[in-house]
C-alpha positions in Angstrom: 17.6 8.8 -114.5 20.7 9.4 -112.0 20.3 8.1 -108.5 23.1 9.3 -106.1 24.4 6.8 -103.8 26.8 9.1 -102.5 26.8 8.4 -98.2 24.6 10.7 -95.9 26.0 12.6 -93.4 23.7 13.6 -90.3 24.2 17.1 -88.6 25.9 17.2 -85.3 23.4 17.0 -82.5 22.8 20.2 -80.3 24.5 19.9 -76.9 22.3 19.5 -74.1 22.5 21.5 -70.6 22.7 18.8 -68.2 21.0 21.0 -65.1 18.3 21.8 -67.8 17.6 18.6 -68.5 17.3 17.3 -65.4 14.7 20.0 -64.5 12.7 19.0 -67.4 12.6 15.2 -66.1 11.7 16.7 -62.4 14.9 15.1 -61.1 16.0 17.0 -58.7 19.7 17.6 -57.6 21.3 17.3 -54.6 22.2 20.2 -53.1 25.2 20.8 -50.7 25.3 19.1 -47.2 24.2 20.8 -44.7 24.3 20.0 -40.3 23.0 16.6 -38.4 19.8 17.3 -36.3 20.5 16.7 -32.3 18.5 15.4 -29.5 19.1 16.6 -26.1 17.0 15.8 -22.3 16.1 19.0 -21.1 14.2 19.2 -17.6 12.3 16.1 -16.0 9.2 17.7 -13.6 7.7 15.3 -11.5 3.9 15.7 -11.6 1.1 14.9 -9.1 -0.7 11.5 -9.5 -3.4 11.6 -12.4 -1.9 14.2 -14.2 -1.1 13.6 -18.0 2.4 13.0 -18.7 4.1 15.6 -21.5 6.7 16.0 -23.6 7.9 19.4 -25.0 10.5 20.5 -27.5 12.1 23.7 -26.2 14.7 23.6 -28.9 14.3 23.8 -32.6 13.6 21.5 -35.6 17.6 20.3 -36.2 18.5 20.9 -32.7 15.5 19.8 -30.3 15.9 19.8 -26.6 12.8 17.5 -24.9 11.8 18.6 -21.2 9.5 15.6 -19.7 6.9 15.8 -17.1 6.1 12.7 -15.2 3.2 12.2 -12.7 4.3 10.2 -9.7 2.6 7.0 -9.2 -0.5 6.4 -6.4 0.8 4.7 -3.2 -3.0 3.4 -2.6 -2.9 1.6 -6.5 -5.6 4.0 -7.2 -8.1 3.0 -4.1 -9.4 5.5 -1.8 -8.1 4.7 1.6 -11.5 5.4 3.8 -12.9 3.0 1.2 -10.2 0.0 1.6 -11.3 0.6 5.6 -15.0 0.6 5.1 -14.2 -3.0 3.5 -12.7 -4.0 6.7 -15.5 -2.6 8.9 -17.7 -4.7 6.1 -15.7 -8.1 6.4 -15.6 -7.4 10.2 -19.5 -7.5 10.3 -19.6 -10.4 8.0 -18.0 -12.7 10.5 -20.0 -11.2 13.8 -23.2 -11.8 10.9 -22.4 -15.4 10.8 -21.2 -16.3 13.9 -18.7 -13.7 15.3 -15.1 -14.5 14.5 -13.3 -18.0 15.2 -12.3 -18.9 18.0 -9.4 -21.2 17.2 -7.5 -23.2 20.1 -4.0 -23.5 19.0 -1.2 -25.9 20.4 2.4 -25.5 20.6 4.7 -28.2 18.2 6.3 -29.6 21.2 3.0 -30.3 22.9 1.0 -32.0 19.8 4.4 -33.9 19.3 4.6 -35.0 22.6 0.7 -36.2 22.6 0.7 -37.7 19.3 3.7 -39.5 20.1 1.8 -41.0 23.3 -0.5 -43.1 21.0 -0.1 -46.6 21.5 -1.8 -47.2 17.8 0.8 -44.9 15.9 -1.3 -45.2 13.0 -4.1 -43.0 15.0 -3.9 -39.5 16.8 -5.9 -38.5 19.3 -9.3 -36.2 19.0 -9.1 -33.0 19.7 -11.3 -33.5 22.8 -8.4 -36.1 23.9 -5.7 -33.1 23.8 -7.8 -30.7 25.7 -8.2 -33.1 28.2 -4.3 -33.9 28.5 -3.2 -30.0 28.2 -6.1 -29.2 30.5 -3.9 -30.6 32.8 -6.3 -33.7 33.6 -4.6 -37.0 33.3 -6.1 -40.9 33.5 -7.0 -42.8 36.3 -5.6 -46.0 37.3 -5.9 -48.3 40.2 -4.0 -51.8 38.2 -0.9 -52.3 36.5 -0.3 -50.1 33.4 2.2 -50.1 30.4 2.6 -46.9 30.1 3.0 -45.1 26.6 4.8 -41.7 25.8 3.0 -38.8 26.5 0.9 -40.3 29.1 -0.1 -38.5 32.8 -1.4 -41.0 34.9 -2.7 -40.9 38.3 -2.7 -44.1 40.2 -5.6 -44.7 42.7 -3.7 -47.2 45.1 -6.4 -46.7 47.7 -7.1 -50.7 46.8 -3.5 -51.5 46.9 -0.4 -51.3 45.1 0.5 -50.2 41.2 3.0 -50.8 39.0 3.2 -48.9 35.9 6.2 -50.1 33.2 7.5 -47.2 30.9 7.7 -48.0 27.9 10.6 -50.2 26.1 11.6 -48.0 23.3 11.4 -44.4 23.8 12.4 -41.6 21.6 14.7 -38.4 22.8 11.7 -36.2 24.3 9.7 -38.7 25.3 7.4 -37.6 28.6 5.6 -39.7 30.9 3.7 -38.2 34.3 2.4 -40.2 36.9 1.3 -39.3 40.3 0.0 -41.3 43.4 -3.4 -40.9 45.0 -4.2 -43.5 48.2 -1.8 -44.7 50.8 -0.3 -47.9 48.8 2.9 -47.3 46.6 3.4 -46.7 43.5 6.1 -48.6 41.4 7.7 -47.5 38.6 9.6 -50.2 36.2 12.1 -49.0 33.6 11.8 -52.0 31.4 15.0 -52.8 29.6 16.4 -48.7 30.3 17.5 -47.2 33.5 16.5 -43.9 35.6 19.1 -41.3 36.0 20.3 -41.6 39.8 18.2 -44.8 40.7 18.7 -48.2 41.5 16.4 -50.1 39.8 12.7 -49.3 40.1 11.3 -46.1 41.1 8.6 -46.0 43.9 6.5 -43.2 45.2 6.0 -43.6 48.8 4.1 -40.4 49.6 0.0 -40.1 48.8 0.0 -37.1 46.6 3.8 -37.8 45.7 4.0 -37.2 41.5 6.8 -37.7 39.1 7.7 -36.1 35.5 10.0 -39.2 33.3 11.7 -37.5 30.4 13.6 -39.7 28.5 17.2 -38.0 27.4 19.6 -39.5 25.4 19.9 -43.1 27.2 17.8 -42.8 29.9 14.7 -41.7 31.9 15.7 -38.3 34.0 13.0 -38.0 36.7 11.6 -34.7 37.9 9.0 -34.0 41.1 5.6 -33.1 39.8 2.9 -31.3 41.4 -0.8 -33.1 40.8 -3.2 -31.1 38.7 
């Protein structure tokens, strides 16, 4: 038996279209670039309120032009106005129903300063029936000596005899004290440790019905006619 060991020699393969191949994989192959899409605004409408905002593409796939139409917004936040005042009329009612509306008795700053400041216990203030009484324009009645205190209007009964009232030692800028006389004795007014603008000493009203205002400024007690309540 003869075995031939003589080398094998394989046939050349068969070339192979690359486009054809590709097509029988399903790969597909890129074909030549082509334009870049473009976005444009095209007309924004303003719409009435509650109509539904839109968007349109006037232009084309690759080229698209967008016109907008916006509503405009609801001044009244979406309440109807003959409502919101029918509330009102309601809450109006409301109050007369339980009461009628408050009557509330308001005070300037200066005068609740100056009243508050006329407490002799500064840890206390005075009752609101204590500052109508003052701004009512009543004041207290005296007939014996009195340390006054800021903010006081006192009217000193001398139809027993004299009265002396002493201001007070250590008054703030602002501070007011009011004192009238009411009989036919006088009325003396001691400035403790301060003075009064244009006097000697003390003061003394000498007329029945005579009144004074004592504001003291700065340094000392300026003094101003006052009519009785």
């Amino acid at each position: 038996m003869i075995i031939d060991v003589s080398p094998v020699t394989n046939p050349s393969p068969t070339p192979v279209d690359p486009l054809i191949e590709a097509q029988r994989l399903g790969i597909a192959r890129a074909g030549p670039s082509g334009p870049g899409a473009t976005i444009e605004v095209g007309v924004v409408t303003t719409l009435e309120p509650g109509q539904p905002a839109t968007v349109t593409n006037v232009g084309t796939g690759g080229a698209a032009i967008f016109d907008f139409g916006i509503p405009k917004g609801d001044a009244s936040g979406g309440l109807d106005p003959a409502q919101n005042l029918a509330d009102v009329d309601d809450a109006a009612q409301a109050l007369e129903n339980i009461g009628g509306a408050p009557q509330e008795t308001t005070y300037s700053k200066t005068e609740v300063g100056a009243l508050l400041s006329g407490k002799a216990d500064t840890s206390a203030v005075y009752s609101k029936a204590e500052i109508d009484l003052k701004l009512a324009g009543h004041a207290d009645i005296i007939s014996d000596e009195t340390n006054a205190v800021p903010g006081d209007g006192l009217i000193a009964d001398t139809s027993g005899g004299a009265v002396t009232v002493h201001l007070p030692a250590s008054p703030t800028n602002g501070n007011v004290v009011t004192i009238w006389r009411v009989g036919s004795n006088a009325v003396t007014i001691d400035p403790d440790v301060n003075t009064i603008r244009n006097v000697s000493g003390s003061l003394v009203l000498d007329d029945d019905g005579q009144g004074v205002r004592l504001t003291f400024v700065s340094t000392e007690w300026v003094a101003f006619p006052e009519a009785l309540p």
